[in-house]
N, C-alpha and C positions, 0 to 999 in steps of 0.2 A: 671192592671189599671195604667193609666199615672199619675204620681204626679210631681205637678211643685208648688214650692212657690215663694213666692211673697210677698216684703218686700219693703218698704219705708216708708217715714215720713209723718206725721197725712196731712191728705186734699192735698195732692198731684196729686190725680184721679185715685188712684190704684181700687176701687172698679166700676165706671165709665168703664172705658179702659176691668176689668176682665169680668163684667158684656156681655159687647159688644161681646169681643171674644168667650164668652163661648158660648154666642147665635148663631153667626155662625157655632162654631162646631156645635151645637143641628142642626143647621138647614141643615148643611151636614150630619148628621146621625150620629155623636160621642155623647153621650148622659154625661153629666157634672152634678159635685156636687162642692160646694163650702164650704171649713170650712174659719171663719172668726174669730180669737183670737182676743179680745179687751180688752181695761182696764176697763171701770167703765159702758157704756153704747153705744150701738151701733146701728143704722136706717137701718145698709146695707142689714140688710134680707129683707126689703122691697123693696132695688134696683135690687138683685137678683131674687126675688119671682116673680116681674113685668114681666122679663125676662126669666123665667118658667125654674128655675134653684135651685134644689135642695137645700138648704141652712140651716147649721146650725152656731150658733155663741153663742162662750165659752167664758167668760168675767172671767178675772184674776181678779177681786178686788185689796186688798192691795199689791198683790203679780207683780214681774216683769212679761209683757207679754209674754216673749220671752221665760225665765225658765216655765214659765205656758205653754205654747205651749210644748216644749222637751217634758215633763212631760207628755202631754196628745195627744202626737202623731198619737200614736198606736190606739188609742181609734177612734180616727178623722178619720184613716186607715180603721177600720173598718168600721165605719159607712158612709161609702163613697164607701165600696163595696156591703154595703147592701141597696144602692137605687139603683143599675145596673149602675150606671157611669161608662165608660171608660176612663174617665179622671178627677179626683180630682185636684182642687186649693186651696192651703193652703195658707190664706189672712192673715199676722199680722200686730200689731200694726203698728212695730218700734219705738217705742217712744224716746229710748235715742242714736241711731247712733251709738251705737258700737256694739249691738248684730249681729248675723247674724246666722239666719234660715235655711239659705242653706245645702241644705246637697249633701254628694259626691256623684255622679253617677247620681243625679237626675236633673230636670231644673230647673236654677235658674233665676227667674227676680228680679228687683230692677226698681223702679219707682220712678221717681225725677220730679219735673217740674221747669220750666226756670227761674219763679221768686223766690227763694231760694238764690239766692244769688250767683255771681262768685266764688266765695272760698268753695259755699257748696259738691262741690263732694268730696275738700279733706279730710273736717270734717265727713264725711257721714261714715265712715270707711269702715270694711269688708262685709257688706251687698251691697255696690256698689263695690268692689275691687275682689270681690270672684264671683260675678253674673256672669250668661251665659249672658243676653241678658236686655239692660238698653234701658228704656223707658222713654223716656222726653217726656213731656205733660204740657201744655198751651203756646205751641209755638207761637201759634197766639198772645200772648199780648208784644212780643219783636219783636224787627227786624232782620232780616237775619244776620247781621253783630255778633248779639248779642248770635245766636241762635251758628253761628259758632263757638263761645270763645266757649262758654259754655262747644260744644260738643268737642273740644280740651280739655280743662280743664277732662272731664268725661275720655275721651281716655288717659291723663296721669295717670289718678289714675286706668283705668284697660285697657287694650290694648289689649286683647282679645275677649272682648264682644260684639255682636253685640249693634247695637245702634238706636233705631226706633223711631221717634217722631210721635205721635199718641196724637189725639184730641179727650179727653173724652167726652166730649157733641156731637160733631156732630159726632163721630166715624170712623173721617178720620184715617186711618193707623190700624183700629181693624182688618179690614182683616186680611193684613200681620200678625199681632199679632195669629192671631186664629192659621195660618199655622203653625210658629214657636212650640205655641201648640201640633199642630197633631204631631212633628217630639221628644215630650217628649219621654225618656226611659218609656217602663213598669216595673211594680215591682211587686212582691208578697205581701210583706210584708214590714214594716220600721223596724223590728225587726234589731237589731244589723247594720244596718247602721250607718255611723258616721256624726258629723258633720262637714262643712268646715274651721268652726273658733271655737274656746273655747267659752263659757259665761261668762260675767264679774261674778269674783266673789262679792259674795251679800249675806255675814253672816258674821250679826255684832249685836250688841243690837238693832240699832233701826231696823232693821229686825225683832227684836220680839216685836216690837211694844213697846219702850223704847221711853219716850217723850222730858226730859229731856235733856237740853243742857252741856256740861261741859265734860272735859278728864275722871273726874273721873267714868263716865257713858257710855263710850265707851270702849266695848271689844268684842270681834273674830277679824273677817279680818277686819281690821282700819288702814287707809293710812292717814299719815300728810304731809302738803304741810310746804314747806319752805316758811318763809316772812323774806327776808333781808332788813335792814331800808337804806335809801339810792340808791335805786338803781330803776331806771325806773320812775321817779318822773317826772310828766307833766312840763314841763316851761311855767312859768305867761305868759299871753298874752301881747303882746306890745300894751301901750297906745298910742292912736290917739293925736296928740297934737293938731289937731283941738277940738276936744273933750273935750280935759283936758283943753285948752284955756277956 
């Protein structure tokens, strides 16, 4: 079975765009299941379901999405080879930009869209930096000029990856997407495969549901930031002296 994940930030179009491509494969004869990791609550089995695509979705609660994914990989494995899929898509969150899902051998996409901001590919970290293949989506609401920064910007932070802009609502560029699809590695199994990046470490008190504010209530892994007095201070704005007249 082909497994490819697929990682970007909240409302971006990644369920949109997966939906669309998966429907082509089905309709060329590759038969598709979708797992969908989220944090507290999630609509997308119903976008997938419309789309007559197998669909299950694991909600991490209190817990990070992305260590909640690792954790229940295997499981999603399975149960992705027990609907007859030849191709699985593993949907997560991403909620905080530095995880990343990908794993080695496998395919990876990362989905971003245009209004994020010019700076967002560099903040985006290893989940756009490590991807096979980066999907920008809502091209249509910038202009060409803008769409080209962007996709400079995206090609400094990874230089290998393909780069496809693809329209979640009307499903311009799903095609292409699907193909990319059909060209995933099969696998057996995720057993003992790695992954591309570490996960942030994330055991410390309030991981055990510790509520309290204060040094004295912070202990495991606990990073302190420096604050130097003096340094980086705004400058007062200048007054208008028509104004102040």
């Amino acid at each position: 079975m082909r497994l490819v994940t697929v990682a970007g930030p909240p409302s971006c179009g990644k369920t949109s765009i997966i939906a669309r491509a998966c429907r082509q494969l089905q309709d060329a004869g590759t038969p598709c299941a979708v797992v969908k990791f989220d944090c507290l609550k999630s609509r997308d089995a119903a976008a997938y379901a419309s789309a007559g695509i197998p669909v299950s979705v694991a909600l991490s609660g209190g817990l990070c999405p992305d260590h909640f994914y690792a954790t229940n990989l295997e499981e999603a494995f399975t149960w992705a080879q027990g609907t007859g899929a030849a191709c699985c898509v593993i949907e997560t969150a991403g909620l905080c930009n530095r995880c990343s899902p990908h794993i080695r051998g496998l395919l990876a996409l990362c989905v971003i869209d245009n209004l994020m901001g010019i700076d967002a590919p560099e903040k985006i970290g290893p989940m756009l930096r490590l991807a096979d293949v980066v999907c920008v989506t809502k091209g249509d609401l910038v202009s060409q000029a803008e769409r080209e920064v962007y996709r400079h910007r995206i090609r400094q932070m990874n230089s290998r990856a393909v780069i496809r802009h693809i329209n979640g609502l009307t499903g311009q560029g799903c095609q292409d997407l699907a193909r990319l699809l059909a060209l995933a590695p099969e696998v057996d199994s995720v057993t003992e495969r790695t992954l591309r990046f570490a996960m942030p470490a994330a055991v410390c008190s309030y991981c055990l549901s510790e509520m309290r504010l204060g040094a004295r209530y912070q202990k495991g892994n606990v990073k302190k930031a420096m604050f130097v007095q003096g340094l980086a201070t705004p400058a007062a704005p200048e007054e208008d002296d028509d104004a102040a007249s």
